[in-house]
C-alpha positions in Angstrom: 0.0 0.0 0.0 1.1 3.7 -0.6 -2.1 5.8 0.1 -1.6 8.0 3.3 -2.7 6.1 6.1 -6.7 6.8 7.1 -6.5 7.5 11.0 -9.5 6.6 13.0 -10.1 8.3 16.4 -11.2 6.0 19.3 -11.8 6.7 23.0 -14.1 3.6 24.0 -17.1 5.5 23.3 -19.9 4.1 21.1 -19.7 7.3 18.2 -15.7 6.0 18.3 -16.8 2.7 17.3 -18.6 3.8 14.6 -15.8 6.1 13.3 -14.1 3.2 13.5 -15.9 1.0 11.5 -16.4 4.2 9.0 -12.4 4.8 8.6 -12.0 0.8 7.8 -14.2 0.9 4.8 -13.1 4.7 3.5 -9.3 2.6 4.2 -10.6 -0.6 1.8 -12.0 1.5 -1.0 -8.8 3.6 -0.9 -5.9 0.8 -0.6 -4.4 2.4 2.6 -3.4 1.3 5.6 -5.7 1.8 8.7 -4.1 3.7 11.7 -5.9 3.5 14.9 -4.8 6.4 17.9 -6.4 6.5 21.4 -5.4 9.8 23.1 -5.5 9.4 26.8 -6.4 13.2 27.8 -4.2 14.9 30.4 -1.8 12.9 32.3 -0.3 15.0 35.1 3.2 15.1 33.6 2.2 16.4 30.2 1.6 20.0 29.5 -1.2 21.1 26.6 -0.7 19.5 23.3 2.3 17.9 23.5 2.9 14.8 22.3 3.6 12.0 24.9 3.5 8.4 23.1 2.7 5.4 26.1 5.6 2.9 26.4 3.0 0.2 24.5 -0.3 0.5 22.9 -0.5 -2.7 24.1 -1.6 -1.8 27.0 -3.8 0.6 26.8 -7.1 -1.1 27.3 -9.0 1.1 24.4 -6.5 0.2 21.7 -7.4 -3.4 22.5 -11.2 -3.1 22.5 -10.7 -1.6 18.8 -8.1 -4.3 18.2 -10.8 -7.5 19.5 -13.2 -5.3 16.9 -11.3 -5.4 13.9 -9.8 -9.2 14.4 -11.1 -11.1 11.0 -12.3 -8.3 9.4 -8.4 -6.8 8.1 -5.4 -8.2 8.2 -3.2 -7.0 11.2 -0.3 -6.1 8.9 -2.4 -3.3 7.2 -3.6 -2.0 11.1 -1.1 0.6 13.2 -2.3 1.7 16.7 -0.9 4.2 18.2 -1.2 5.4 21.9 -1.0 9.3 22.9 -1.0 11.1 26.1 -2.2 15.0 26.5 -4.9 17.0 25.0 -7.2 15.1 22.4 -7.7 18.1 19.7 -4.3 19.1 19.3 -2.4 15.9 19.4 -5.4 14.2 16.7 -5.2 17.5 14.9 -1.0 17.3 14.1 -1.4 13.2 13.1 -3.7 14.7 10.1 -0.2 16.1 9.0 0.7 12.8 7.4 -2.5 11.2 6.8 -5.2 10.7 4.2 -7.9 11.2 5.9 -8.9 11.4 9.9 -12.6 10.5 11.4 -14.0 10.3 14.4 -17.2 10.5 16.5 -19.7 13.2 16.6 -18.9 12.5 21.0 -16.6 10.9 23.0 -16.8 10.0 26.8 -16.3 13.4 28.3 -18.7 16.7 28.2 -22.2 17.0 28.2 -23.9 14.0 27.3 -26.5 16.6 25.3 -24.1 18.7 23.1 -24.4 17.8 19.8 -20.8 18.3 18.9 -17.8 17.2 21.0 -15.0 19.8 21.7 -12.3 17.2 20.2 -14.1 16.8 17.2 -14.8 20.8 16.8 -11.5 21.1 17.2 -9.9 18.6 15.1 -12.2 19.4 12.1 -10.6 22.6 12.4 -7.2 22.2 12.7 -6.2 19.3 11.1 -3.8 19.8 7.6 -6.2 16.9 6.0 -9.5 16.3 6.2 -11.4 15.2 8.5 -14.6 13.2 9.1 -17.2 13.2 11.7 -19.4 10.8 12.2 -22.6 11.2 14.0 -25.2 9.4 15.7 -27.4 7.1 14.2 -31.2 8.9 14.5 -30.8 12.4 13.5 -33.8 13.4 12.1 -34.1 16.6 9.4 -37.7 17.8 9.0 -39.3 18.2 5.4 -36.2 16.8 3.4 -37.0 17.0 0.1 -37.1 13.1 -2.0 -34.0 12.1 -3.5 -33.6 9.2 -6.5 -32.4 6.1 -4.6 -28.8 4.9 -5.4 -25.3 6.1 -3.4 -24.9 9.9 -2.9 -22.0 12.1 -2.4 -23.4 15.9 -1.2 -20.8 18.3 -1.6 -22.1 22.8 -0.8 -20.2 25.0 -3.8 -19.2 28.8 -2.4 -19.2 30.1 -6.1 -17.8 33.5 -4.5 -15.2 31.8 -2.6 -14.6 28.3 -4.7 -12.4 25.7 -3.6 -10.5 23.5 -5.8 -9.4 20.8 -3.2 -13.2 20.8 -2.0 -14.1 19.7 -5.3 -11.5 17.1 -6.3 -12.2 15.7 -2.5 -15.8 15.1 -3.2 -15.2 14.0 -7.0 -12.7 11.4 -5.7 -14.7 10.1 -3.2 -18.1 10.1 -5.4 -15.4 7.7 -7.8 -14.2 5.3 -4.9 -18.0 4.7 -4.2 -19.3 4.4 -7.5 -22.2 7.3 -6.3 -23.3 10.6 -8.2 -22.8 13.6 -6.9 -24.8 15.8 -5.5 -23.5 19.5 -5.8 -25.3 22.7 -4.2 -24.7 25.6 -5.0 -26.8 28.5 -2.6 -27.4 31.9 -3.8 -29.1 34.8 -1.2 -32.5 35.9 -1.8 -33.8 38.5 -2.0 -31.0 40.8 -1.8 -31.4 43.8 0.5 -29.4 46.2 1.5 -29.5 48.8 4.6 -30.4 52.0 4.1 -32.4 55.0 5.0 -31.9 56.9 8.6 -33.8 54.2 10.4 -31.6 51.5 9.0 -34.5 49.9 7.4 -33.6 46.5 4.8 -35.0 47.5 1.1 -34.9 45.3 -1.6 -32.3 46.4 -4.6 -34.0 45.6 -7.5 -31.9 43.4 -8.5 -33.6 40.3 -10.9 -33.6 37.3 -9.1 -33.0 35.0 -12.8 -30.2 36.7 -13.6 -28.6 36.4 -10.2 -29.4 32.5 -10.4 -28.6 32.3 -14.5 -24.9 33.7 -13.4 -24.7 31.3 -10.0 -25.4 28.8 -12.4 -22.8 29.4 -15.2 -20.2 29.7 -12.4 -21.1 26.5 -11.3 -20.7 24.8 -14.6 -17.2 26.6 -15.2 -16.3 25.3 -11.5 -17.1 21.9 -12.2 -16.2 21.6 -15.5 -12.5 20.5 -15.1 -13.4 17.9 -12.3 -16.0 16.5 -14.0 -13.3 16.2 -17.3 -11.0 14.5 -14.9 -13.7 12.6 -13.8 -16.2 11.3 -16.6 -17.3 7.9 -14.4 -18.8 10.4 -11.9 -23.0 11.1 -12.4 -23.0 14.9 -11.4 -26.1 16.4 -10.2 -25.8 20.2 -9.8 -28.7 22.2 -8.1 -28.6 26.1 -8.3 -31.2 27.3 -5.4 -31.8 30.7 -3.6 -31.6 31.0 0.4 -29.5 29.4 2.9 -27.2 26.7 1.9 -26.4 25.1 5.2 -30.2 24.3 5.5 -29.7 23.1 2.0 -27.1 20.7 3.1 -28.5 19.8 5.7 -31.8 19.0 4.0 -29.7 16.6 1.6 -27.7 14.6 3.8 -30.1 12.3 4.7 -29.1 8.8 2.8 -26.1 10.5 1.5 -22.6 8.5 2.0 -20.7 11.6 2.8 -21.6 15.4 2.9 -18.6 17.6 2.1 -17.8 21.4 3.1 -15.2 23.4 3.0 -12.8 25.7 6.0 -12.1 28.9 5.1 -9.0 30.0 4.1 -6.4 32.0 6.6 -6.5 35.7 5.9 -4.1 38.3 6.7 -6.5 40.3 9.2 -7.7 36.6 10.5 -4.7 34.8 10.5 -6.1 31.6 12.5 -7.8 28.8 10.9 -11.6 29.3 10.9 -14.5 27.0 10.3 -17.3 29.0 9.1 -20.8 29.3 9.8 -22.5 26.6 7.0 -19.7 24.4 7.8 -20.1 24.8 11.7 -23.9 24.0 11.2 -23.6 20.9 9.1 -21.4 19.4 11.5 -24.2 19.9 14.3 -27.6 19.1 12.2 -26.5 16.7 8.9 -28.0 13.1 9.0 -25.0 11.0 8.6 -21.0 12.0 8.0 -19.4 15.5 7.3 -15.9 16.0 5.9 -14.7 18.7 6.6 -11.8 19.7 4.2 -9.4 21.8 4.2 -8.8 24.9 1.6 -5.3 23.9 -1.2 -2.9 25.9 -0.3 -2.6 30.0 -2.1 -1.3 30.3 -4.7 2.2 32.2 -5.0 
């Protein structure tokens, strides 16, 4: 094998297991090897974020539950587990510097049993230089989501003012590995308003809502056009809509395999790494895994 290893996050808690389970299949469809960390948060010696590795994963009791889970199901040879000490987020977040692909659980064992999202997993989605995948809870439920045609589904939200090409070739590659179509959205805002007038009232701006979606659309196409060249196997479904487009995520997730957003990029008046509003609510309301990916680098 000479894919980056796919890393799968495990504390013991159920929403681990089922990461786990998750990052052996995306590891099969991919040819990679599997590598399995446990992070055991805190130890009194260890200061924030640094890296501590235990003596031998061996013994640390979660590596083997995730081990007795995997026996028959991969050979051992293709499985790493690797044990950590300190902070979960940051030490997770720096293994994505050499990896593939990182997932997790929505939760671990700490926090509040009601949040949605786990701290760890906020954090790591983040921070981490590859992307990441958070898996949720079975039973999330999204009111009024629209039908879909049956068959596998990759979901993947287009920014045409801020496009992303290693959003794009993400989703595109992963819509091949699965042999699914792809679902692209594409959200514009409407209606536009601006503020104006001494009591800071919104007015429309006459601006004509076809036009606005006629141009949303042809950047789409222009967007997708080299991917889809690149990648002719792939079915690509591209829906142009007006309002907001982490509702229209959210609305399409259910059934999907995977539903892909982006981070934003690092500016110069906001140096650190940001996850965004659509992205942040995706990760809290979709109905089955988010990755979360990272922006390609800027170009020089």
């Amino acid at each position: 094998m000479s894919a980056l290893p796919v890393i799968a996050a495990v504390d013991g808690s159920d929403d681990s297991l089922r990461a786990l389970d998750w990052a052996l299949g995306a590891a099969r469809g991919r040819g990679a090897p599997l590598r399995v960390a446990h992070v055991r948060q805190y130890a009194q010696w260890a200061q924030v974020g640094e890296v501590a590795v235990l003596p031998d994963p061996a013994d640390d009791p979660v590596l083997a539950q995730a081990r007795d889970r995997l026996t028959g199901r991969t050979d051992p040879a293709d499985v790493e587990y690797v044990g950590l000490e300190g902070a979960p987020g940051p030490l997770l977040s720096a293994l994505g510097a050499d990896a593939g692909l990182l997932v997790l659980g929505s939760r671990g064992r700490g926090g509040f049993a009601s949040l949605l999202l786990g701290s760890s997993s906020l954090t790591v989605a983040r921070d981490a230089e590859c992307p990441v995948v958070v898996v949720p809870r079975p039973g999330r439920e999204v009111p009024d989501a629209p039908p879909v045609a049956p068959g596998p589904r990759v979901v993947v939200g287009l920014n045409t003012d801020s496009p992303d090409d290693a959003l794009l070739d993400f989703a595109f590659t992963e819509a091949a590995l699965r042999g699914a179509r792809l679902h692209v959205l594409a959200a514009y805002p409407w209606p536009v308003q601006i503020w104006a007038g001494a009591a800071g009232e919104l007015i429309p701006t006459g601006v004509d809502q076809d036009a606005v979606e006629n141009e949303t659309r042809a950047l789409t196409d222009g967007f997708l056009a080299p991917h889809r060249a690149r990648h002719p196997e792939v079915t690509v479904e591209a829906v142009v809509a007006p309002g907001d487009a982490a509702g229209q995520l959210v609305a399409a997730s259910p059934g999907a395999e995977l539903t892909v957003v982006g981070r934003h990029r690092r500016r110069l008046l906001a140096p650190a790494r940001m996850m965004g509003s659509v992205t942040h609510a995706v990760l809290l309301h979709a109905a089955g895994p988010v990755a979360v990916v990272p922006p390609a680098p800027p170009e020089e």
